[in-house]
C-alpha positions in Angstrom: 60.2 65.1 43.1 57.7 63.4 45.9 58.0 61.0 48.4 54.7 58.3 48.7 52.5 62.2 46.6 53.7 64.9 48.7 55.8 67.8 47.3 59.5 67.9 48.3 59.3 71.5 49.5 56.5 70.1 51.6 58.4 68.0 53.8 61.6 70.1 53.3 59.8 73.1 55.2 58.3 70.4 57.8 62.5 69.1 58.3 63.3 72.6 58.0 60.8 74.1 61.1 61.9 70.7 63.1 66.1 71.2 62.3 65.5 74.9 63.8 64.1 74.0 67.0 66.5 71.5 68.2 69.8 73.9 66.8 67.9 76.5 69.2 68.0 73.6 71.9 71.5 72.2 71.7 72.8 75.8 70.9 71.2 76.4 74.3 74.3 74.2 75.9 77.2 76.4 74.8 75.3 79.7 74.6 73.1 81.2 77.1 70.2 78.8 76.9 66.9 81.5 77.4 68.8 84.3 75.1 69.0 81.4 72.1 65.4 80.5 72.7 64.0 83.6 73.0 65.5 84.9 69.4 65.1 81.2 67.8 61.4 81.7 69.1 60.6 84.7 67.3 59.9 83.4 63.8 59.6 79.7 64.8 56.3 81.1 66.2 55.1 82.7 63.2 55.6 79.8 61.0 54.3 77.5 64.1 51.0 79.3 63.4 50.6 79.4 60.5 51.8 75.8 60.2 49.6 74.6 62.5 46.5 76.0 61.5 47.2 74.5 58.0 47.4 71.2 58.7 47.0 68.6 61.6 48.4 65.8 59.6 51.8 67.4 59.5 51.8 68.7 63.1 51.3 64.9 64.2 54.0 64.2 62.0 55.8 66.4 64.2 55.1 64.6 67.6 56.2 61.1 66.0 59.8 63.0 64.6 59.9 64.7 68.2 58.7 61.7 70.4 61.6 60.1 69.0 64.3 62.5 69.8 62.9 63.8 73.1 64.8 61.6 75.6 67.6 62.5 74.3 67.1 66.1 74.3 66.6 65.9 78.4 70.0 64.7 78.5 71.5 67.6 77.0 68.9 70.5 78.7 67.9 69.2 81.8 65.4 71.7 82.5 62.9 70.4 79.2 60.9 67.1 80.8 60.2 64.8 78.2 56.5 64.6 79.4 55.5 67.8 79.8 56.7 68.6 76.5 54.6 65.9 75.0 51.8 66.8 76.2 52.2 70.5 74.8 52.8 68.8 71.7 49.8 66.4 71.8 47.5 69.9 73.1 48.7 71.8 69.4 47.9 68.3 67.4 44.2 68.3 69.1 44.0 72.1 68.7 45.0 72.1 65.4 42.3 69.5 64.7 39.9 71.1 66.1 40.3 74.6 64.6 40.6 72.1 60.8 37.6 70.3 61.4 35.8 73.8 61.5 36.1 74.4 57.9 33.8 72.1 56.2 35.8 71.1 53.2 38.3 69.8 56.3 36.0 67.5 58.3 37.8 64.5 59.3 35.7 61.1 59.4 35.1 60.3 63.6 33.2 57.6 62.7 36.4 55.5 62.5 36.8 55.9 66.2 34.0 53.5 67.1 35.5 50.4 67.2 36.0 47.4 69.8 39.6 48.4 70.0 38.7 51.7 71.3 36.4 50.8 73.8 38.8 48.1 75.1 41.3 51.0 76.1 38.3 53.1 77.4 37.6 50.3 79.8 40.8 50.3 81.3 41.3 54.2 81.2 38.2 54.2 83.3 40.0 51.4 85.3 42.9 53.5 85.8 41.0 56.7 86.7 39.3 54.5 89.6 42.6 54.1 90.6 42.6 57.7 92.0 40.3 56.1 94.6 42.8 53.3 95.8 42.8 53.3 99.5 46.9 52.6 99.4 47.3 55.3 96.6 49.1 57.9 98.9 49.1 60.8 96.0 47.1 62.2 93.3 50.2 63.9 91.5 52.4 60.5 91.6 48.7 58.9 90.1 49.1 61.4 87.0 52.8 61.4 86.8 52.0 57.5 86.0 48.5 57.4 84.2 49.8 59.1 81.3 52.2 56.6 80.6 49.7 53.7 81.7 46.6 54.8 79.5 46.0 58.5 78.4 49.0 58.3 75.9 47.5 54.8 75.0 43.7 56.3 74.4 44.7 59.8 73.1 47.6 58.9 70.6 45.4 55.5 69.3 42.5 58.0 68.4 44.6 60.9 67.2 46.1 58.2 64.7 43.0 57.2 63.6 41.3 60.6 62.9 44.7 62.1 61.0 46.1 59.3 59.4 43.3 58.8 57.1 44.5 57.6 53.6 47.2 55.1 52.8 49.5 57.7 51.5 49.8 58.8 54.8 50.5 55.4 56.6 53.2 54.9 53.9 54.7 58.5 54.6 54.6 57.7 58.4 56.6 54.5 57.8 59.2 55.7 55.5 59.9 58.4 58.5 59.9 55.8 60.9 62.7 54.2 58.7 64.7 57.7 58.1 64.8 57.7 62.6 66.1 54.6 62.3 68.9 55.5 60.5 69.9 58.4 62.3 69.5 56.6 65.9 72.2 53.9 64.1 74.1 56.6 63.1 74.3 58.2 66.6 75.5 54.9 68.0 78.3 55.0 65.4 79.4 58.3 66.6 79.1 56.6 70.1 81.6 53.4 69.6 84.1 55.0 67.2 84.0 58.3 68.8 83.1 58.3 72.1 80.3 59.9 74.6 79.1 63.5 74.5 80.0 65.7 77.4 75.9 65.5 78.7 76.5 61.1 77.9 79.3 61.0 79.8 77.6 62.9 82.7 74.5 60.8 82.2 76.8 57.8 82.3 79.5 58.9 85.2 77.3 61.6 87.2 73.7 60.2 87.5 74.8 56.5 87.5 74.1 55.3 84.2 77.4 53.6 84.2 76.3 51.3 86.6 74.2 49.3 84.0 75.6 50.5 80.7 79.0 50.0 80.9 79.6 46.4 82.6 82.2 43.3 82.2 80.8 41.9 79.4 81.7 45.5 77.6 79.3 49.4 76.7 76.1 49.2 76.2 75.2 51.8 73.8 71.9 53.8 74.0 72.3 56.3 70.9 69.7 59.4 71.9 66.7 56.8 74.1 66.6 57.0 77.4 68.5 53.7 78.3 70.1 50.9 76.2 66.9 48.8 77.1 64.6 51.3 75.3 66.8 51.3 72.2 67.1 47.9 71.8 63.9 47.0 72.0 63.1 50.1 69.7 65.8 48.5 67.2 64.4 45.0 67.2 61.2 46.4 66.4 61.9 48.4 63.6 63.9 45.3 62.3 61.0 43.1 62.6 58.7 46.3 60.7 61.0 47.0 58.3 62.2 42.9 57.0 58.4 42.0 56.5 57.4 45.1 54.8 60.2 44.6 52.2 58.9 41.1 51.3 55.6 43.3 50.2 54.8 43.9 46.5 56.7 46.7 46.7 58.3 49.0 44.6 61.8 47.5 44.1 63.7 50.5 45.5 61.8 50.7 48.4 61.9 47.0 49.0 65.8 47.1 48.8 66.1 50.2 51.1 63.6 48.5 53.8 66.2 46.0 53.7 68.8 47.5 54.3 67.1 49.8 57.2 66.3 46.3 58.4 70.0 45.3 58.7 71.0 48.3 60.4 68.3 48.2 63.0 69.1 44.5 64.1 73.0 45.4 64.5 72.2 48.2 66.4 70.1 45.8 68.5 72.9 43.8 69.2 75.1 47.1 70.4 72.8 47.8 73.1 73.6 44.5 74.7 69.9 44.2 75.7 69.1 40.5 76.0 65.3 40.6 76.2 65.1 42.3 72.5 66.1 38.9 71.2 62.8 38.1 71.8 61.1 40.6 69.6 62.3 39.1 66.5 61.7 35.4 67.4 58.0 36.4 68.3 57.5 39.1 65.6 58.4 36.5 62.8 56.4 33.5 64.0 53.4 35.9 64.1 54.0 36.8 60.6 54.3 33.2 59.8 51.1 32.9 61.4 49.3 35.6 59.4 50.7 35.2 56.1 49.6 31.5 55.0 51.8 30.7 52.9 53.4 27.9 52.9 57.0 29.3 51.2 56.9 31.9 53.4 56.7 29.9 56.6 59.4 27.4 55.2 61.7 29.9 54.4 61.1 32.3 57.9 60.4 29.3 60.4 64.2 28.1 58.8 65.8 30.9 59.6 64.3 30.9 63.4 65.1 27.5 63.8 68.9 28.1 62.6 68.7 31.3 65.0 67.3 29.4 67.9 69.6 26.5 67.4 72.8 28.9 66.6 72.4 30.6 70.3 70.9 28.1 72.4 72.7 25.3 71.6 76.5 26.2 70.2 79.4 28.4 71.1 80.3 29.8 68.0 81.9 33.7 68.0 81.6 33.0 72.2 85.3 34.6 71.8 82.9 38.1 70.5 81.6 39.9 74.0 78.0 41.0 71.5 77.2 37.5 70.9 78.3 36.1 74.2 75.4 38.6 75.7 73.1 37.9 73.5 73.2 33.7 74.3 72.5 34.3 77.4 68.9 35.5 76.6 68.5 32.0 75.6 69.6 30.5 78.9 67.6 32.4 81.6 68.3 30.0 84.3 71.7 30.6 84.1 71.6 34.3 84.1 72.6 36.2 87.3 70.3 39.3 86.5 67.1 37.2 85.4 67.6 35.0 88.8 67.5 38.2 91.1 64.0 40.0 89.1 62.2 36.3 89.9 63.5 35.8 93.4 62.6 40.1 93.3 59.1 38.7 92.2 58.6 36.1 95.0 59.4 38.9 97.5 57.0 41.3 95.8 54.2 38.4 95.9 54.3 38.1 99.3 53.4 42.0 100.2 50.8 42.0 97.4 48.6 39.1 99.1 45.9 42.2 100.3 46.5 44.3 97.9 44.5 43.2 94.6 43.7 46.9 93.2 48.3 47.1 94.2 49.6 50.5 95.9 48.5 53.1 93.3 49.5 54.4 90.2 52.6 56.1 89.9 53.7 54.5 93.6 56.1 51.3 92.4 59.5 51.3 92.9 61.6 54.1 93.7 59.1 56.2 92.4 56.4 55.5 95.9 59.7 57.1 98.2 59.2 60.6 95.9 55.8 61.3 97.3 56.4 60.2 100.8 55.5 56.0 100.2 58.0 54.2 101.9 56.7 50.7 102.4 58.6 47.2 101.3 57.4 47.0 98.2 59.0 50.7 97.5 62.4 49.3 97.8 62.4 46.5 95.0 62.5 47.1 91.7 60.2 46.2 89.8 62.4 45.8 86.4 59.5 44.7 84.1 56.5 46.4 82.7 53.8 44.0 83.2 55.3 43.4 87.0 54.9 47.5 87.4 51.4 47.0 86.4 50.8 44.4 88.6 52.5 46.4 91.7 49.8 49.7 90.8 46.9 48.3 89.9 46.8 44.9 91.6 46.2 41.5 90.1 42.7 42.9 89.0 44.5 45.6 86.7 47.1 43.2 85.7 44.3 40.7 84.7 42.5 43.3 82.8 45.7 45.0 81.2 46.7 41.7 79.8 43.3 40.8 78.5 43.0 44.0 76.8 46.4 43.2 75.0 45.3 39.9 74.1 42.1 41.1 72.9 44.1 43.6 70.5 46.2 41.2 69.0 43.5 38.4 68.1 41.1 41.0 66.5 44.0 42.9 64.9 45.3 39.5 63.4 41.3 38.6 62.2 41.5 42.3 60.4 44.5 41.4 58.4 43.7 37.6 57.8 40.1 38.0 57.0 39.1 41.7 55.9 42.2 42.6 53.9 42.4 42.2 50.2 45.7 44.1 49.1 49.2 42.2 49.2 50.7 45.3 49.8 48.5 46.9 52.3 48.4 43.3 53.9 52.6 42.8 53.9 52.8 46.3 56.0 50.6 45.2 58.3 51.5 42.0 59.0 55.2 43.7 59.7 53.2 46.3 61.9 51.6 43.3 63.4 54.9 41.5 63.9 56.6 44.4 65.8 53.9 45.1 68.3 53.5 41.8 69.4 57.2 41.1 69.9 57.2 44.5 71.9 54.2 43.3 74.0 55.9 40.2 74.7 59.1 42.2 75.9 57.1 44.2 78.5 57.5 41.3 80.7 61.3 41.6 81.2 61.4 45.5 80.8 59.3 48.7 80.8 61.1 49.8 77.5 57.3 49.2 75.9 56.0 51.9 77.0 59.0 54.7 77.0 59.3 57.1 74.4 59.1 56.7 71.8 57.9 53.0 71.6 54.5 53.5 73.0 53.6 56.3 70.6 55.1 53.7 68.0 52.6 51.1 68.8 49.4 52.9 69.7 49.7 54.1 66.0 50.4 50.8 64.7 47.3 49.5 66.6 45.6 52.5 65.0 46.3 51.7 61.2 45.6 48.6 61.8 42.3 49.2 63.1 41.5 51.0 60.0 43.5 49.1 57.3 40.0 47.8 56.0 39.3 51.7 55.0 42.7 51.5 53.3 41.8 48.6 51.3 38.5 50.1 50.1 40.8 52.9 49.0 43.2 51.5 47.4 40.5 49.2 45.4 38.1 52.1 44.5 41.3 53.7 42.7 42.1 50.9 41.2 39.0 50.3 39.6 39.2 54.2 38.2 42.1 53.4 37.0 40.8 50.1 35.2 37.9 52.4 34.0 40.0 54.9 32.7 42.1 52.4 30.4 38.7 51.0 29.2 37.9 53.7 28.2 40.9 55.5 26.3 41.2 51.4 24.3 37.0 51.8 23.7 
């Protein structure tokens, strides 16, 4: 048995090695934490070697399976800081690459690198290393606390996608693992309603104040293993945008039904987390499929179903009596919403204190964050509640200008690569859903930061990246299938 060419034991060893670590972690919680590592450690760092200096591609693998659970894993071991351990992580994957691309029969192809999309980041990772200069920046730690999260991630994680996924087997492998998370994060959430919170939840919930936003009038918001119910949802809604339009691919059938069904459980896990700007996602996801696909069924039957979405929230009150749709309608009436009035009048205030500020206070220095390294100013004290606004408040309107322009720039030469340069429906259908996803999650950075956390960024800088290189795909893909035509002519000759 295989799974997209790889050899079950293959990816049974890789669950295996990543099952064993986190039993040593959460076995840490009833038993003395250090004694449970240090004996879990012992073989775990024989087969970590030799594991590692076998192959990069699975190590990466890895980072995606662990950047997924790794919020989680705070909760329950307070000592392990989700960004310190990614960076470990990200140090074996470029280690491991380097000590591969040694052996010449190993070499990976750099060339990819050079593209426009890569130098776009570059120009705002030099931006953001300016930024260390910032006359109102008060600390270099707070500026590389936040940078990561702003633009190394973004630079290091889009070029480590392109260098190690290289061959469409991969991508495909990458997605169906991406679909397998999915299904476990829904199936923590299950545990969640029917069963209740954790002992390390409840404390998240009842000790360190989570409670305050996740469990309100209007009913629980449920977070599974993310760091907040905003991060999930978002993460949900864009895993059901992914996962719907790669399943209307040319697909094998069993795949096709399964990525619909993934799709399902993604979008009612959306809904538990009562976050209202991941209705968004799917709205803007599907009209940019629409967009790319041209053709003119598909936009018939897609734009139909937004419209009847659209029309079903925004302008009835069916199932109002049902607290999961009565949240969810108020996405679609903003005005009226108590929360979305106080971020804009939250806005107006912050506008006022930005006037000489266009380069903003420093990364790392919005929010409560600025009062941690000794910033107390005005602007420390509101919350800045949105992504794009956080950007704003660091780098200034210059930053915010040139962050924005960098995303659009992304999007229009991402959406020329799949209109114009790709030849494969297949190839083409996972892309557009890739495509879909990232810009619905782009367009959610400007109600919440979830865009960013983990493990959404990760997520789309290596959607971005396969994207990027989808036209090496498609050159694959079409070499093999003229072998294979080749073949056949010759066995009939």
């Amino acid at each position: 048995m295989n799974i997209f060419g790889y050899s079950t034991p293959r990816i049974l060893q890789l669950v295996f090695l990543i099952i064993s670590v986190l039993i040593i972690l959460f076995a840490g919680i009833n038993i003395h934490w250090a004694l449970s590592l240090a004996i879990g450690l012992i073989p775990l760092i024989i087969a970590s070697s030799l594991f590692i200096a076998s192959s990069p591609y699975w190590i990466f693998i890895s980072l995606f399976i662990f950047n997924y659970f790794i919020m989680g894993l705070t909760r329950y071991i307070p000592v392990l800081k989700g960004g310190i351990t990614m960076d470990f992580l990200i140090i074996i994957v470029i280690s491991s690459l380097i000590v591969n691309n040694i052996n010449p029969k190993t070499k990976y192809n750099l060339k990819r690198i050079n593209n426009p999309i890569t130098f776009s980041i570059l120009i705002w990772v030099i931006y953001c290393i300016l930024e260390l200069f910032n006359p109102q920046s008060v600390s270099s730690q707070a500026w590389f606390t936040g940078a990561r999260g702003m633009s190394l991630y973004f630079i290091v994680i889009y070029i480590l996608s392109i260098i190690i996924i290289n061959d469409y087997k991969k991508l495909k492998v990458v997605l169906f693992i991406w679909s397998i998370l999915t299904i476990i994060a829904f199936i923590k959430v299950y545990i969640q309603m029917n069963y209740g919170f954790d002992g390390a939840e409840k404390r998240w919930l009842y000790v360190d104040g989570g409670a305050r936003t996740h469990i309100i009038y209007s009913g629980i918001r449920y977070f599974s293993f993310f760091n907040d119910a905003a991060t999930f949802g978002c993460s949900m809604a864009f895993s059901f945008v992914v996962f719907l339009i790669s399943a209307f691919g040319k697909i094998n059938l069993k795949y096709k039904i399964y990525y619909i069904i993934v799709s399902l459980i993604a979008l009612y896990s959306m809904f538990q987390s009562g976050t209202r700007v991941a209705m968004i996602i799917p709205f803007v996801g599907i009209a940019s499929y629409l967009a790319l696909s041209k053709r003119i069924k598909t936009v018939l039957i897609f734009g139909t179903f937004l419209v009847f979405i659209f029309v079903f929230f925004k302008y009835t009150s069916i199932g109002e009596a049902n607290s999961t749709i009565r949240r969810a309608r108020t996405a679609f009436n903003p005005n009226k919403d108590a929360s979305y009035l106080l971020r804009k009048d939250n806005q107006v205030k912050m506008r006022t204190y930005m006037v000489n500020k266009p380069f903003g206070v420093g990364i790392g220095l919005s929010s409560g964050r600025a009062q941690k390294y000794g910033s107390y100013t005005k602007l420390s004290e509101i919350p800045t509640d949105s992504w794009l606004v956080l950007v704003w408040i660091e780098t200034g309107v210059v930053g915010l200008c040139l962050y924005i322009g960098l995303l659009l720039f992304i999007l229009i030469y991402c959406a020329y690569i799949i209109m114009f340069e790709l030849k494969n429906k297949e190839l083409r259908q996972y892309m557009m859903g890739l495509y879909g996803g990232i810009a619905g999650i782009m367009v959610s950075a400007y109600a919440n930061e979830a865009f960013t956390q983990f493990p959404n960024g990760f997520i789309v800088y290596i959607g971005l990246a396969v994207i990027t290189i989808s036209p090496y795909f498609d050159k694959e893909i079409e070499e093999k299938e003229q072998k294979l035509n080749n073949s056949v002519k010759e066995i009939i000759n």
